[in-house]
PDB file of N, CA, C and O in Angstrom:
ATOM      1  N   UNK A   1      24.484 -37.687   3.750  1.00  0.00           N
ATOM      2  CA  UNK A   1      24.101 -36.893   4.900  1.00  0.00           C
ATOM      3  C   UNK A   1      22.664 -36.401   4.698  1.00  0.00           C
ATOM      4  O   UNK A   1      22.471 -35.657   3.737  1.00  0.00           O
ATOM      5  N   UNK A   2      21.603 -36.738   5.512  1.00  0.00           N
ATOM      6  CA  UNK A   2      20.276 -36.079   5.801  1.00  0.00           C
ATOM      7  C   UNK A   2      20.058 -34.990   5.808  1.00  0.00           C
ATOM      8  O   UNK A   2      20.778 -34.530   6.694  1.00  0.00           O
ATOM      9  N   UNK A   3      19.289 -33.922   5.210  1.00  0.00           N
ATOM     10  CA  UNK A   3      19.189 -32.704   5.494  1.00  0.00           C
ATOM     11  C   UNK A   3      17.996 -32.637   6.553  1.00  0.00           C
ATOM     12  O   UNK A   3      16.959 -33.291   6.442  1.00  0.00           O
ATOM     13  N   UNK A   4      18.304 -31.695   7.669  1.00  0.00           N
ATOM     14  CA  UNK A   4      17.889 -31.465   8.602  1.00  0.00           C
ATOM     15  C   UNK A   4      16.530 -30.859   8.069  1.00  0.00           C
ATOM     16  O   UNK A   4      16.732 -30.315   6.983  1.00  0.00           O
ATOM     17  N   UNK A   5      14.967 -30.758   8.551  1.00  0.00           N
ATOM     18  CA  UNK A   5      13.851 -30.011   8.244  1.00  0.00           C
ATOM     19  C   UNK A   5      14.822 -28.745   8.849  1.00  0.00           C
ATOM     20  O   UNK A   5      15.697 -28.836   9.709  1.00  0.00           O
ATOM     21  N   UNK A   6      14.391 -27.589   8.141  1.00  0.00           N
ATOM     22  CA  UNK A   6      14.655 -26.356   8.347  1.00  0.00           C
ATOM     23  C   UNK A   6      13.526 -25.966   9.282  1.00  0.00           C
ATOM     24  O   UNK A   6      12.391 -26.352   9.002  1.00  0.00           O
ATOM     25  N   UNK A   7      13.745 -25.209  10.409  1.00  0.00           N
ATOM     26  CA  UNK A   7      12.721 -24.708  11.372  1.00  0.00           C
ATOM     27  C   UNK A   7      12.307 -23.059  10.889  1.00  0.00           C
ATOM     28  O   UNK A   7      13.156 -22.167  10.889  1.00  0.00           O
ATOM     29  N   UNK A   8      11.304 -22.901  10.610  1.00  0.00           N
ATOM     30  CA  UNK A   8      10.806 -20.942  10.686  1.00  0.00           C
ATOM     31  C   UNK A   8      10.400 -20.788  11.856  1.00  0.00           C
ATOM     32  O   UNK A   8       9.917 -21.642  12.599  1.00  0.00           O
ATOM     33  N   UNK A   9      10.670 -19.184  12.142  1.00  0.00           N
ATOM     34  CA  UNK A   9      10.628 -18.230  13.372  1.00  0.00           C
ATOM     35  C   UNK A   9       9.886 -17.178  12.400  1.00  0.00           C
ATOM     36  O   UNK A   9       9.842 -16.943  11.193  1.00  0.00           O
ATOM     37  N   UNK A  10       9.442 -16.779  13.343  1.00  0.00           N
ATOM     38  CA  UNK A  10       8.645 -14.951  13.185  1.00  0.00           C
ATOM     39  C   UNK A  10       9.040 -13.728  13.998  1.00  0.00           C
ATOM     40  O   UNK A  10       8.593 -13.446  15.110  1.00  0.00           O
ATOM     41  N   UNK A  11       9.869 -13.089  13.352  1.00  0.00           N
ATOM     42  CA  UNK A  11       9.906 -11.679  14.458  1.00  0.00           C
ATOM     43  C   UNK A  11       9.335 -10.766  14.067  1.00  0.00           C
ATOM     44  O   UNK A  11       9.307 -10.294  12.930  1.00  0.00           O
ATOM     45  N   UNK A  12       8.705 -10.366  15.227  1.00  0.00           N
ATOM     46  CA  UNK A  12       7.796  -8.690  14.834  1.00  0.00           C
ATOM     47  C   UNK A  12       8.691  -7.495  15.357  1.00  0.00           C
ATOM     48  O   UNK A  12       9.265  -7.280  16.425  1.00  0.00           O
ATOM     49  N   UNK A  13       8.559  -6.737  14.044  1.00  0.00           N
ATOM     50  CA  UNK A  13       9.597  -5.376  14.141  1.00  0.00           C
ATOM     51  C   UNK A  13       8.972  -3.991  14.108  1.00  0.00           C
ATOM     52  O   UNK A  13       7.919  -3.503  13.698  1.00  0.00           O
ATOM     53  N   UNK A  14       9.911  -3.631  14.625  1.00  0.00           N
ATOM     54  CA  UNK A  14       9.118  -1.932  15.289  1.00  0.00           C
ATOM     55  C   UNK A  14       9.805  -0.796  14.128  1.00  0.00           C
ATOM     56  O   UNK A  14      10.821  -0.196  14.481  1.00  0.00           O
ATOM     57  N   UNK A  15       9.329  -0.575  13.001  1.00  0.00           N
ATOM     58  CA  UNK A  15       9.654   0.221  11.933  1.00  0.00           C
ATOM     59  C   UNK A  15       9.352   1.812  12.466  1.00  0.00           C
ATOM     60  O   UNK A  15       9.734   2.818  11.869  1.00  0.00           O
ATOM     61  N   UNK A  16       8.840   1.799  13.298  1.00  0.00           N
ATOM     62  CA  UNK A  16       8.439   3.654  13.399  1.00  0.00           C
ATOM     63  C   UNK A  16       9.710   4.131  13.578  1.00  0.00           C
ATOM     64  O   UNK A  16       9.765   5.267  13.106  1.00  0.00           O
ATOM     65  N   UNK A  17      10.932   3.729  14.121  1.00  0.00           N
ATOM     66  CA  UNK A  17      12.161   4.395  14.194  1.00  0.00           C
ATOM     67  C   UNK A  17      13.164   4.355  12.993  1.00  0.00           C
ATOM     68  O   UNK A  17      12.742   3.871  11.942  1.00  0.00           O
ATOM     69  N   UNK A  18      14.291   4.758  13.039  1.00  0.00           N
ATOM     70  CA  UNK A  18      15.135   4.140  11.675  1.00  0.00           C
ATOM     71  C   UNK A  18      15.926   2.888  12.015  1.00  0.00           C
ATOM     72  O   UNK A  18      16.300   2.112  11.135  1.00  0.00           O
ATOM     73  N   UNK A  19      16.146   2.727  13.154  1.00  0.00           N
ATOM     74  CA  UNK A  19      16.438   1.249  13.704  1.00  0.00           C
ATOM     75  C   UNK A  19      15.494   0.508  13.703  1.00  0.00           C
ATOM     76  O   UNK A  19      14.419   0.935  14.125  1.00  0.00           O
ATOM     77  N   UNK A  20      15.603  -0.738  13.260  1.00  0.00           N
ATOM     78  CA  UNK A  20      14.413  -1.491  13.205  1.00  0.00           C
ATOM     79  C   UNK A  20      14.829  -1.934  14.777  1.00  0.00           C
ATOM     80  O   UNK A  20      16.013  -2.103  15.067  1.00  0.00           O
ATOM     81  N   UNK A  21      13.771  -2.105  15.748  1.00  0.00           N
ATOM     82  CA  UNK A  21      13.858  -3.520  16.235  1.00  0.00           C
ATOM     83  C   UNK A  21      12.748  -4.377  16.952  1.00  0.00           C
ATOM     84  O   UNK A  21      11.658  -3.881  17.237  1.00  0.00           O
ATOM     85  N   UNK A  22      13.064  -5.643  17.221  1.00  0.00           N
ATOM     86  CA  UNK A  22      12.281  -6.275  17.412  1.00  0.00           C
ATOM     87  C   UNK A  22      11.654  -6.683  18.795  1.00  0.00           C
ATOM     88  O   UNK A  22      12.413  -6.970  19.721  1.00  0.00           O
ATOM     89  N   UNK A  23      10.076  -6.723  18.987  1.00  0.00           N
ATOM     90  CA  UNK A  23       9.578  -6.880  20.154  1.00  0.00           C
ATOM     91  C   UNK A  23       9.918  -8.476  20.496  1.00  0.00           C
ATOM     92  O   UNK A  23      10.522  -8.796  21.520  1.00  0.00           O
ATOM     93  N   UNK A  24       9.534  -9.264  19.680  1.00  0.00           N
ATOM     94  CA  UNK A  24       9.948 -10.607  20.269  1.00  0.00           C
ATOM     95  C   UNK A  24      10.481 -11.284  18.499  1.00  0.00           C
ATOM     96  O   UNK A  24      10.445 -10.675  17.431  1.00  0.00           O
ATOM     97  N   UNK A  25      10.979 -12.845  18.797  1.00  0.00           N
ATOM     98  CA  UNK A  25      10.575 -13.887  18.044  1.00  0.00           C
ATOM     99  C   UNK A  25       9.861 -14.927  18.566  1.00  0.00           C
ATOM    100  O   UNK A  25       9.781 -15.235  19.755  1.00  0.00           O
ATOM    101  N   UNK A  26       9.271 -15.530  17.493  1.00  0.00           N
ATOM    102  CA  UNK A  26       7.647 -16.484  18.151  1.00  0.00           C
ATOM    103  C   UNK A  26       8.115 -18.176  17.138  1.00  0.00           C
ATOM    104  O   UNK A  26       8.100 -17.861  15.948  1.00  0.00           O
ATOM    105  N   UNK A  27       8.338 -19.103  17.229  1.00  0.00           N
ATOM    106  CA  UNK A  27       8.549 -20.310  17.346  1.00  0.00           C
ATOM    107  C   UNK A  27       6.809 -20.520  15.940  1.00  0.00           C
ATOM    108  O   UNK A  27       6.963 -20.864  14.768  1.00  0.00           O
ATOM    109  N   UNK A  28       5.215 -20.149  16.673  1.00  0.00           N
ATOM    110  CA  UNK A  28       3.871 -20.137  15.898  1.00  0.00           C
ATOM    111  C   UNK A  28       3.985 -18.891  15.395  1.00  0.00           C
ATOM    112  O   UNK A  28       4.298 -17.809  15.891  1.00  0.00           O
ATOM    113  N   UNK A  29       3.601 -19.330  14.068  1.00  0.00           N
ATOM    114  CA  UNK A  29       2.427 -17.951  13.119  1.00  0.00           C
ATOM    115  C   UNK A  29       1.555 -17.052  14.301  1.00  0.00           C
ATOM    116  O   UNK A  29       1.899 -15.890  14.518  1.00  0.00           O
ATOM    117  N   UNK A  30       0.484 -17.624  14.998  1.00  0.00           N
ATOM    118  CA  UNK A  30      -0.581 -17.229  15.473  1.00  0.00           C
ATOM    119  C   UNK A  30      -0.075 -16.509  16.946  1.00  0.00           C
ATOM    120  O   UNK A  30      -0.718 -15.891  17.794  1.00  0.00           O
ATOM    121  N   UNK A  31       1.223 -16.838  16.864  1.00  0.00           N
ATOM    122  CA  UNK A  31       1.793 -16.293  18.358  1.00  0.00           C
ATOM    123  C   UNK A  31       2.402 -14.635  18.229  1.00  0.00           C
ATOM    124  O   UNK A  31       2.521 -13.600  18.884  1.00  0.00           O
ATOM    125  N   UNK A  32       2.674 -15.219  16.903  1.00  0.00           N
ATOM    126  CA  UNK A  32       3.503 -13.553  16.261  1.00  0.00           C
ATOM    127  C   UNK A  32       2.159 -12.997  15.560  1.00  0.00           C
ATOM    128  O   UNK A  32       2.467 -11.964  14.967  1.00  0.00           O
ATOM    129  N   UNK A  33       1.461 -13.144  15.479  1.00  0.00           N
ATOM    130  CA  UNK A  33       0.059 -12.795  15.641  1.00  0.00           C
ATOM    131  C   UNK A  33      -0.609 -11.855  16.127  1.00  0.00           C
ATOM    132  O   UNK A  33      -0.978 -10.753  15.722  1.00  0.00           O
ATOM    133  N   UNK A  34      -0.757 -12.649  17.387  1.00  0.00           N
ATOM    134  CA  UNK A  34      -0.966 -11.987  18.638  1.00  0.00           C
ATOM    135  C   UNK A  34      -0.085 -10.685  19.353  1.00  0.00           C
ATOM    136  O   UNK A  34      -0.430  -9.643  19.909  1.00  0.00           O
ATOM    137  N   UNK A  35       1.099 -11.255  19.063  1.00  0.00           N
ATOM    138  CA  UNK A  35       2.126  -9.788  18.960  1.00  0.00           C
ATOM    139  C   UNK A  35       1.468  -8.626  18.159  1.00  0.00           C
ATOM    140  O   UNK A  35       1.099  -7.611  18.749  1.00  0.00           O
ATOM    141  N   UNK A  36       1.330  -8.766  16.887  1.00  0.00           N
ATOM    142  CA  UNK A  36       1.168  -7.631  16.014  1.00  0.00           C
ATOM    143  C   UNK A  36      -0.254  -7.130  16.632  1.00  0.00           C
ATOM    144  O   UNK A  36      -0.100  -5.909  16.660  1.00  0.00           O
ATOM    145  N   UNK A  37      -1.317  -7.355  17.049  1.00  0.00           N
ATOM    146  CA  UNK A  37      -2.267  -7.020  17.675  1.00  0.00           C
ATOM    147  C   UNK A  37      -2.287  -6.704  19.171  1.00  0.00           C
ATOM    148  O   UNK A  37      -3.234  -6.106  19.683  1.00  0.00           O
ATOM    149  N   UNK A  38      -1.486  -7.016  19.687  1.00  0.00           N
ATOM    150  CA  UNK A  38      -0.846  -6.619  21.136  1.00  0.00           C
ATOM    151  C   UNK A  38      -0.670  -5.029  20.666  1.00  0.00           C
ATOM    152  O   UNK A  38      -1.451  -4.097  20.857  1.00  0.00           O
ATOM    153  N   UNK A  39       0.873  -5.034  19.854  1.00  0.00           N
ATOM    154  CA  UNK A  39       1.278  -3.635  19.620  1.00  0.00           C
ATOM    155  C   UNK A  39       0.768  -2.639  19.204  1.00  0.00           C
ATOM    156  O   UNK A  39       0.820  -1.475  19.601  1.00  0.00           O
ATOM    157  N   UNK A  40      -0.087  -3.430  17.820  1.00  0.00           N
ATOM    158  CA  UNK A  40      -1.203  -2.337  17.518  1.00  0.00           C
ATOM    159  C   UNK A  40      -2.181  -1.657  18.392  1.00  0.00           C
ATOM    160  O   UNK A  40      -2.856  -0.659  18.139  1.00  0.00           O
ATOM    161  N   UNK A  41      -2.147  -2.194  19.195  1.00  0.00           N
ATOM    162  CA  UNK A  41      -3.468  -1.714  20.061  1.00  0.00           C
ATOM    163  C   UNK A  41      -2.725  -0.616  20.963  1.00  0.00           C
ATOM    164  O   UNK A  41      -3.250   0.484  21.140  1.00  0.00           O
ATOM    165  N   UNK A  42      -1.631  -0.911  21.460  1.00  0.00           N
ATOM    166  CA  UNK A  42      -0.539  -0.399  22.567  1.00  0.00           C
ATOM    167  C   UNK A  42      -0.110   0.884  21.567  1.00  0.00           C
ATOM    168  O   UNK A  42       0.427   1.772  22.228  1.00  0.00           O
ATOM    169  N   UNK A  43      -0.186   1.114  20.515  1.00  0.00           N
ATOM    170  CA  UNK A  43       0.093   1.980  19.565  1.00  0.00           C
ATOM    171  C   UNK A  43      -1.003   3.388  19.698  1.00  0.00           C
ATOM    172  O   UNK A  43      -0.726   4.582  19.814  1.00  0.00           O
ATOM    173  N   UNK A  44      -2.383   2.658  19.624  1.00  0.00           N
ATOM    174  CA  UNK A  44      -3.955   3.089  19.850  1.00  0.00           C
ATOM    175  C   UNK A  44      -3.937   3.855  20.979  1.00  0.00           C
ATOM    176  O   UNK A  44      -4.216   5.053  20.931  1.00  0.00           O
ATOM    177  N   UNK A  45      -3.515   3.059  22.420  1.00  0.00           N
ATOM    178  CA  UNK A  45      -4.266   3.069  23.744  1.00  0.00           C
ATOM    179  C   UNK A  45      -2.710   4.235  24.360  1.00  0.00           C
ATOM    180  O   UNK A  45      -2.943   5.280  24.968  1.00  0.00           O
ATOM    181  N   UNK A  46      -1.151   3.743  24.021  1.00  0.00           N
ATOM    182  CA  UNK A  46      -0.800   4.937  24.958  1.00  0.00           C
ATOM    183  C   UNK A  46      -0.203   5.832  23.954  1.00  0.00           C
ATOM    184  O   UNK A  46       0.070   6.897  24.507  1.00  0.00           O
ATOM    185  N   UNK A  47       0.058   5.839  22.928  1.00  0.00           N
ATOM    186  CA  UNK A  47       0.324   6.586  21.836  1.00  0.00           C
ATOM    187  C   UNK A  47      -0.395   7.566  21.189  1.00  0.00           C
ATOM    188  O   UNK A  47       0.086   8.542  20.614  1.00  0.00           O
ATOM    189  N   UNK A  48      -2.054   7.163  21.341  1.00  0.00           N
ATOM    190  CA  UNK A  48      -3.156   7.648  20.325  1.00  0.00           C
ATOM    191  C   UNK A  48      -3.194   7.963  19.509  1.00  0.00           C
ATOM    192  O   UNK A  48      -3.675   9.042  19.163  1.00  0.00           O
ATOM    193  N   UNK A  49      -2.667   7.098  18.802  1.00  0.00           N
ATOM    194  CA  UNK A  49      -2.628   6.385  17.497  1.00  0.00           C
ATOM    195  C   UNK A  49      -3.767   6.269  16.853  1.00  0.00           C
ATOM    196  O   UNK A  49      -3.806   5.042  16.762  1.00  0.00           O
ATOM    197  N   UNK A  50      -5.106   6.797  16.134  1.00  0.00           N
ATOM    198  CA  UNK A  50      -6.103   5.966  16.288  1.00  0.00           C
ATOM    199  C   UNK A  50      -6.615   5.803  15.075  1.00  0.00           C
ATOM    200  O   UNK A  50      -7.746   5.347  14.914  1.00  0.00           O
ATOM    201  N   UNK A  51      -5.423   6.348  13.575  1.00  0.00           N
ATOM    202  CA  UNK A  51      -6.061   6.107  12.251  1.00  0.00           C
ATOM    203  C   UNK A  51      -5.276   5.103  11.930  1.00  0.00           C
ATOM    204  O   UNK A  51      -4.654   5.339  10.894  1.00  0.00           O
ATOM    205  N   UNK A  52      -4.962   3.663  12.590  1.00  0.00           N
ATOM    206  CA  UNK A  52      -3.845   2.857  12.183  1.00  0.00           C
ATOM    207  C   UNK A  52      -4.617   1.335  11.729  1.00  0.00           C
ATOM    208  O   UNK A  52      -5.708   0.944  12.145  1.00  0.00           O
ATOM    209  N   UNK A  53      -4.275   1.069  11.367  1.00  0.00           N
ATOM    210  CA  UNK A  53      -5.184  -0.220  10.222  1.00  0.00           C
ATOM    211  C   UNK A  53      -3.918  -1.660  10.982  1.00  0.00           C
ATOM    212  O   UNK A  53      -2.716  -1.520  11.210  1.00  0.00           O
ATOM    213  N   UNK A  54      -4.611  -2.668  11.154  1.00  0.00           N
ATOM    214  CA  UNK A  54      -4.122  -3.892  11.643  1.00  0.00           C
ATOM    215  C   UNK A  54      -4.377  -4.738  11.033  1.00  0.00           C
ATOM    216  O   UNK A  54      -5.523  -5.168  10.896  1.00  0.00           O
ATOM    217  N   UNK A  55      -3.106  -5.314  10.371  1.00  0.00           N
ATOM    218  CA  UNK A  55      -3.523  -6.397   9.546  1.00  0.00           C
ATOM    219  C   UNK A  55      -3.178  -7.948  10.147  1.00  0.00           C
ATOM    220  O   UNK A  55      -2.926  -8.149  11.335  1.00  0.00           O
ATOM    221  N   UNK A  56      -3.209  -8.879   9.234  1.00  0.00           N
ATOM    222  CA  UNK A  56      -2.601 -10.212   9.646  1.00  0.00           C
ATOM    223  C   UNK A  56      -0.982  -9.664   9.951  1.00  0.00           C
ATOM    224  O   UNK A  56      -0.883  -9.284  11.118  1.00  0.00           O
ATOM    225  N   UNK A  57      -0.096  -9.577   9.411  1.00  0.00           N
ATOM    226  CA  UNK A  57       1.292  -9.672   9.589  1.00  0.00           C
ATOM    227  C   UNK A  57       1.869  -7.999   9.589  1.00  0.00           C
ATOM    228  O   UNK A  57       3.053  -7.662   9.596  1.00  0.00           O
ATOM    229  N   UNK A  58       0.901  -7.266   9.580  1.00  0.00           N
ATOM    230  CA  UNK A  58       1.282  -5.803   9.735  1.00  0.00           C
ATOM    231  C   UNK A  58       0.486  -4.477  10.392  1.00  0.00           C
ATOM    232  O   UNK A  58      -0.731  -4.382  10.544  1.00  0.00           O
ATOM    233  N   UNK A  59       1.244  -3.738  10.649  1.00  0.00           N
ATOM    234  CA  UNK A  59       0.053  -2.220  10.930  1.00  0.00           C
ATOM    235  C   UNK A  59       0.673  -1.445  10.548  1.00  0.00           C
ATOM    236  O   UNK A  59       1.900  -1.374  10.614  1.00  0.00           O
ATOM    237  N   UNK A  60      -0.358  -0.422   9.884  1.00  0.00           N
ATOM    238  CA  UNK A  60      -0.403   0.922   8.952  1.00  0.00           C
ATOM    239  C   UNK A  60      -0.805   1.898   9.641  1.00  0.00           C
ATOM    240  O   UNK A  60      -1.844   1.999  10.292  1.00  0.00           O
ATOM    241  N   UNK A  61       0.375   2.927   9.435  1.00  0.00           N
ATOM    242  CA  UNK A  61      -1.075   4.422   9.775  1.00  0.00           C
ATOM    243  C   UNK A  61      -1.145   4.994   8.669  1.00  0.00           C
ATOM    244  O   UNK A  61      -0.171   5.130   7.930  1.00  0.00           O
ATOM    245  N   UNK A  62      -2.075   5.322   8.462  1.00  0.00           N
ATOM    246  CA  UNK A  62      -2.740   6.522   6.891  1.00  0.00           C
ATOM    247  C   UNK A  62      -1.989   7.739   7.269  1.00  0.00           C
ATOM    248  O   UNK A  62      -1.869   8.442   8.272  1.00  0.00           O
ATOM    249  N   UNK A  63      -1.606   7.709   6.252  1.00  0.00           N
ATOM    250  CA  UNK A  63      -0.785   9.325   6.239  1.00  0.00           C
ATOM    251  C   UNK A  63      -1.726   9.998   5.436  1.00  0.00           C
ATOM    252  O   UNK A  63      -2.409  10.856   5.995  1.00  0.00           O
ATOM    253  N   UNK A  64      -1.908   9.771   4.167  1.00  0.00           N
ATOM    254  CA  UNK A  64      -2.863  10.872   3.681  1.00  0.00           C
ATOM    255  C   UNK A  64      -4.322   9.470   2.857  1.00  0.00           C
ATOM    256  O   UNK A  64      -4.432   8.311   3.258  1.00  0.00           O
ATOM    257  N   UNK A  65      -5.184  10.110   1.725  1.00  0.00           N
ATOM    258  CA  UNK A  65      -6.167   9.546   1.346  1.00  0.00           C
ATOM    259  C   UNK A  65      -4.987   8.009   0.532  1.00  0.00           C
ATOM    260  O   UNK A  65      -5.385   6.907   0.910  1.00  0.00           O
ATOM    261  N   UNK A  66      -4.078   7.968  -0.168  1.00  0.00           N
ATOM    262  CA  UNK A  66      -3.409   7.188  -0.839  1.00  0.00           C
ATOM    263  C   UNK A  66      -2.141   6.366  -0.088  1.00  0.00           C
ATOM    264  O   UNK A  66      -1.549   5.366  -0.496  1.00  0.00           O
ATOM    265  N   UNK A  67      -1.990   6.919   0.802  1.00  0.00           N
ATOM    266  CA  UNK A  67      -0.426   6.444   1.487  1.00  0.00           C
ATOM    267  C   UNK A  67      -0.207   5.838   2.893  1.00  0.00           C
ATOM    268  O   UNK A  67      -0.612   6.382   3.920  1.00  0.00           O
ATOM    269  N   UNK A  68       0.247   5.051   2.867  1.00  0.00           N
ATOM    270  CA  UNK A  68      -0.024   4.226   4.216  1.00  0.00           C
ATOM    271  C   UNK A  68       1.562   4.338   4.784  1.00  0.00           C
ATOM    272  O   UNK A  68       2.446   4.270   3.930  1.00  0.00           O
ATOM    273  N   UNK A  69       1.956   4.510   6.210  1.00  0.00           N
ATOM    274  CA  UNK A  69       3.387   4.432   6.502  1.00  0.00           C
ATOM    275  C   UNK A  69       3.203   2.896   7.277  1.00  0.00           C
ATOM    276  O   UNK A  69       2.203   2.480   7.862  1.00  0.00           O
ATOM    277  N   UNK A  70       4.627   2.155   7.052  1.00  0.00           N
ATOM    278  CA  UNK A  70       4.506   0.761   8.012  1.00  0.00           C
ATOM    279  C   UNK A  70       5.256   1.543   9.356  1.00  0.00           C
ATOM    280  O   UNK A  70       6.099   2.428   9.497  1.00  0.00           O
ATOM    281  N   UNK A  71       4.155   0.383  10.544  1.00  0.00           N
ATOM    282  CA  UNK A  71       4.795   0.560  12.059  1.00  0.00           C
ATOM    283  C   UNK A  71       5.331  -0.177  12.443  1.00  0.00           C
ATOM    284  O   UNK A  71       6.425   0.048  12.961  1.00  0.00           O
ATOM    285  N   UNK A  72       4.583  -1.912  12.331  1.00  0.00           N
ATOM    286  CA  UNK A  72       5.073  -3.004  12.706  1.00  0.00           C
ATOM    287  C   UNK A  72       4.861  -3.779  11.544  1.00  0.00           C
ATOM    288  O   UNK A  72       4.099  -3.401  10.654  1.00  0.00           O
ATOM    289  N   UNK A  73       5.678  -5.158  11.486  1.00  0.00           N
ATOM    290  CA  UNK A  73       6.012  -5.636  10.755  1.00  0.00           C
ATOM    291  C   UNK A  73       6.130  -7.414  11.155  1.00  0.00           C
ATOM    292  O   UNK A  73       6.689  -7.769  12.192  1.00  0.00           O
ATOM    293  N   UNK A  74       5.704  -8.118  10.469  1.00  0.00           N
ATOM    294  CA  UNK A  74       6.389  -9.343  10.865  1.00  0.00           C
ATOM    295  C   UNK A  74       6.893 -10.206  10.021  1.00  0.00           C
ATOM    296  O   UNK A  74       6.210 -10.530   9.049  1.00  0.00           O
ATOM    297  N   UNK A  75       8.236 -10.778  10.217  1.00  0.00           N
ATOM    298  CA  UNK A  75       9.509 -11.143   9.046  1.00  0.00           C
ATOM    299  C   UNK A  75       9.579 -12.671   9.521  1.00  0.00           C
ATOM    300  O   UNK A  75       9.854 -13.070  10.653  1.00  0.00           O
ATOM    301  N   UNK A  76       9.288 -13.374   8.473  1.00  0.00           N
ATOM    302  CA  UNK A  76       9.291 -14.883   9.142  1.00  0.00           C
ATOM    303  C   UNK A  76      11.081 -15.165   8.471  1.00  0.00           C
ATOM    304  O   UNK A  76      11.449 -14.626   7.427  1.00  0.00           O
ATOM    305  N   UNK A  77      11.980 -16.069   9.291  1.00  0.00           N
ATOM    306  CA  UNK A  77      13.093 -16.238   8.969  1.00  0.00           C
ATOM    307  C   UNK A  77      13.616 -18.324   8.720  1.00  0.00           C
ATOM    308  O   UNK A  77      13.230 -18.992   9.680  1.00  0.00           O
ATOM    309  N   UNK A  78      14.011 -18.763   8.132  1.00  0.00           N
ATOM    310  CA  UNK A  78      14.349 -20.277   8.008  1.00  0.00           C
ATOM    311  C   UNK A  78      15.895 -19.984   8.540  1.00  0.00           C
ATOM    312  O   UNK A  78      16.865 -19.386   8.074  1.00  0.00           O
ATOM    313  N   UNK A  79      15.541 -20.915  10.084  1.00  0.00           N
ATOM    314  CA  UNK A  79      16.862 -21.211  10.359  1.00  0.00           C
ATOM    315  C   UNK A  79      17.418 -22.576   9.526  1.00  0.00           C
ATOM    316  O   UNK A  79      16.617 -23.296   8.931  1.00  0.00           O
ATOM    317  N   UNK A  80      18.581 -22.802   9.539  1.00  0.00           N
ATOM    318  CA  UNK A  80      19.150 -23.740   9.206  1.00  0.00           C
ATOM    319  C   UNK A  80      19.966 -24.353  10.595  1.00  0.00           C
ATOM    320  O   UNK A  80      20.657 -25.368  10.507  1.00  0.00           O
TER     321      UNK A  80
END
């Protein structure tokens, strides 16, 4: 029996609550991407949010000079 290529997904997750959950899953890297920079910004603009750091696969807000809290998150998963 052939093993099937395994397909990865990306979901971006909303950590500021104690429920995680998720804004979408994205099929591309660069799509879940675009998510995390969507939110971050949406974090910025109606939240005012505005000491929060955006990374490739995450965003931070500075809590103090040493400590960063996570907001969003993105969890790549291998379906089978």
């Amino acid at each position: 029996m052939k093993n099937a290529a395994k397909e990865i997904i990306y979901g971006v997750c909303d950590k500021t609550n104690k429920n995680d959950s998720y804004f979408g899953f994205f099929k591309n890297f660069e799509d879940a991407q675009k998510e995390i920079l969507i939110q971050g910004n949406r974090l910025k603009e109606d939240l005012g949010i505005m000491d929060i750091t955006i990374k490739n696969d995450r965003v931070f807000k500075l809590v103090n000079e040493r400590e960063e809290e996570l907001l969003i998150v993105m969890y790549q998963y291998v379906l089978r």
